[in-house]
C-alpha positions as CSV (number, residue, x, y, z in Angstrom):
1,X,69.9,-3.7,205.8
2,X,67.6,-5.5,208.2
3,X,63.6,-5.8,207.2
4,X,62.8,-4.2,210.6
5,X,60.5,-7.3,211.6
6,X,63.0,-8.7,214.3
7,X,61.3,-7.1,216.9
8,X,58.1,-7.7,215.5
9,X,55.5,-10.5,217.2
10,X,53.5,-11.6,214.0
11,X,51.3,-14.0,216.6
12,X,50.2,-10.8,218.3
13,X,49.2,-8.9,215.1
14,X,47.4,-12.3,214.1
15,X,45.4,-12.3,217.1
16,X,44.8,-8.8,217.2
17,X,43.2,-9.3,213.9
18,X,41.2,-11.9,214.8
19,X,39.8,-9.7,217.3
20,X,39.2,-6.9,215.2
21,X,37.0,-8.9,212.5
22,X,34.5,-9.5,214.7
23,X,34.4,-6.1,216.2
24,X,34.0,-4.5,212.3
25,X,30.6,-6.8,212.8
26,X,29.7,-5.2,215.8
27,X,29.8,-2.0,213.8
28,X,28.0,-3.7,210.4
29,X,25.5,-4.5,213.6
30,X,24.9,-1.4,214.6
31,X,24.0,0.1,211.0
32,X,21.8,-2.8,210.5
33,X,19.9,-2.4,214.1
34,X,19.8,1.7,213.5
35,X,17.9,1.2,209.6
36,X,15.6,-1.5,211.3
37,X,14.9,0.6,214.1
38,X,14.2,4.0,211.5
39,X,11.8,1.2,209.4
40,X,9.9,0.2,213.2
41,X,9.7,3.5,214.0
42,X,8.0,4.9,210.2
43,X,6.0,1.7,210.4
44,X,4.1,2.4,214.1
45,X,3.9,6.6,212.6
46,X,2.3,5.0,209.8
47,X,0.1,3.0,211.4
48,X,-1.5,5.6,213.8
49,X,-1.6,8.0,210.8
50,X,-4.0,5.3,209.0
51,X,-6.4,4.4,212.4
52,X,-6.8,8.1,212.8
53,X,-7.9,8.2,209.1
54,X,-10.0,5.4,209.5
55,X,-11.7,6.8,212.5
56,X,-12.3,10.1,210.3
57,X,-14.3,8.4,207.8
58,X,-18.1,7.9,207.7
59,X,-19.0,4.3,208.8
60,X,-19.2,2.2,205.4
61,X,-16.6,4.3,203.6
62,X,-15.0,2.0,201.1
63,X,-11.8,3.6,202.2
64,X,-11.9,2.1,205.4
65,X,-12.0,-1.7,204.8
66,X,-8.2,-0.9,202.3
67,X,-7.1,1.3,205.6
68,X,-8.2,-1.8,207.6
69,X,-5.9,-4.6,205.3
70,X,-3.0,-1.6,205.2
71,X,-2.7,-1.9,209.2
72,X,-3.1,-5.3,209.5
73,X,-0.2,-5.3,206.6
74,X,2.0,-3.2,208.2
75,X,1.2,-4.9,211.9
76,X,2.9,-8.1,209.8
77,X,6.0,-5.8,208.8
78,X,6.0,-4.3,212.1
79,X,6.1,-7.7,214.1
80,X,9.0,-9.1,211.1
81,X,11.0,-6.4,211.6
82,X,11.0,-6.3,215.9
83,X,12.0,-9.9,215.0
84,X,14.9,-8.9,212.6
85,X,16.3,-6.4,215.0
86,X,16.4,-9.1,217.9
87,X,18.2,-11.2,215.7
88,X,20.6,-8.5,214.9
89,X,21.7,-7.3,218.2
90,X,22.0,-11.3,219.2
91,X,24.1,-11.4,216.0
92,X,25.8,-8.3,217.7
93,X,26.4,-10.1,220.8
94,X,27.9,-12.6,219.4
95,X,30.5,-10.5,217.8
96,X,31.6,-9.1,220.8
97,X,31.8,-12.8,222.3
98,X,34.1,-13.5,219.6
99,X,36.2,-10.5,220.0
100,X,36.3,-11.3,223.9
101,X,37.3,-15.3,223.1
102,X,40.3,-13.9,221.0
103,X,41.8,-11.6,223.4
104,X,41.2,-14.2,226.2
105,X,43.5,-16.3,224.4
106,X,46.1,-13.6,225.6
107,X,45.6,-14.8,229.2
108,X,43.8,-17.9,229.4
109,X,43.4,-21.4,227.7
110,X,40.3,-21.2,224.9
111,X,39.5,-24.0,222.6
112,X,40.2,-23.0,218.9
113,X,37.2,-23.6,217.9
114,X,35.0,-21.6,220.4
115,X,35.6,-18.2,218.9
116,X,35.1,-19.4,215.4
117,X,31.4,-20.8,216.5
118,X,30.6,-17.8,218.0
119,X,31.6,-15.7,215.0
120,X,29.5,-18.7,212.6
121,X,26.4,-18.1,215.3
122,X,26.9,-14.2,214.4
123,X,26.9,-14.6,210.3
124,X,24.2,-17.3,210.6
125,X,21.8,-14.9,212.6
126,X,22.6,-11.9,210.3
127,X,21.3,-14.2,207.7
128,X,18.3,-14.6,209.3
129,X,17.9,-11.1,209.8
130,X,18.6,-10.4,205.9
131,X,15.6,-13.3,204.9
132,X,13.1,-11.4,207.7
133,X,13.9,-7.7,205.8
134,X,13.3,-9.4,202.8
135,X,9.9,-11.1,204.2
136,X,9.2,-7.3,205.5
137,X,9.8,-5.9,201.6
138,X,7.7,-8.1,199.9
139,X,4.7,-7.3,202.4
140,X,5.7,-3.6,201.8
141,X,4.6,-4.4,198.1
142,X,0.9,-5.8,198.9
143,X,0.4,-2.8,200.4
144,X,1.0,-0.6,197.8
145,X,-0.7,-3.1,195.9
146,X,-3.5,-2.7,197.7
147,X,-3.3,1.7,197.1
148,X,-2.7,0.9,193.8
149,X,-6.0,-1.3,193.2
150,X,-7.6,1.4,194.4
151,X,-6.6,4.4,192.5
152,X,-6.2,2.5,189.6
153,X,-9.8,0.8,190.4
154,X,-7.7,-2.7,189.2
155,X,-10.3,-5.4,190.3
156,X,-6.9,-7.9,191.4
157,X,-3.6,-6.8,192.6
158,X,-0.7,-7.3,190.1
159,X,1.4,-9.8,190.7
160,X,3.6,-10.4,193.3
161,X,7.3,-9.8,192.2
């Protein structure tokens, strides 16, 4: 009885897992740039929800000067998080670079350690993206900070966490 892996060309499997890898990433990518773009796009609906407030209330309204530190909060988050999506769908590109490097292999001469860069370039800006949401969470704190100081009528925001 014969193992049935004669026929079989491991080198091919091999490289058609390499290849794969880095298109799971592209997919990891995609989820990643769809929840940043869902934040982006809450964050500019929130934004023109609180102007129009602020334009609603009476000149000298304590209201408006915490509406006024909310935008300019979420203007920060805003900006982080058009940042972390860039970084993403470089990260994305990079994957697909990767996955292109491997199957070129097939038909032309590439230097080992090209696709492996490219797939280190990938992981490193996904990293970046991951310390930018986390930039983006802790600002999404001082603002609620800052609603909680004023229902609460706390004279200092707690702390930080």
């Amino acid at each position: 009885m014969t193992g049935g892996s004669e026929g079989l060309d491991f080198s091919s499997i091999r490289l058609i897992g390499m290849a794969v890898t880095p298109a799971v990433m592209v997919s990891a990518c995609g989820t990643l740039v769809s929840g940043l773009d869902n934040q982006i796009a809450r964050m500019s609906s929130l934004v023109r929800e609180m102007v129009r407030d602020w334009r609603l209330l009476p000149e000298g309204d304590p209201r408006r000067a915490m509406l006024r530190e909310q935008v300019a909060i979420l203007d920060r988050r805003h900006a982080i998080l058009s940042r972390a999506i860039r970084i993403t769908y470089w990260a994305l590109l990079s994957f697909v670079v990767t996955s292109m490097l491997y199957l070129a292999k097939r038909h032309t001469e590439v230097p080992e350690m090209l696709p492996m860069v490219s797939f280190s370039v990938g992981v490193v800006l996904l990293g970046g993206m991951a310390l930018l949401a986390l930039a983006s969470v802790r600002l999404g704190r001082r603002a609620i900070a800052l609603e909680r100081r004023e229902l609460f009528k706390e004279s200092e925001p707690p702390p930080s966490d």
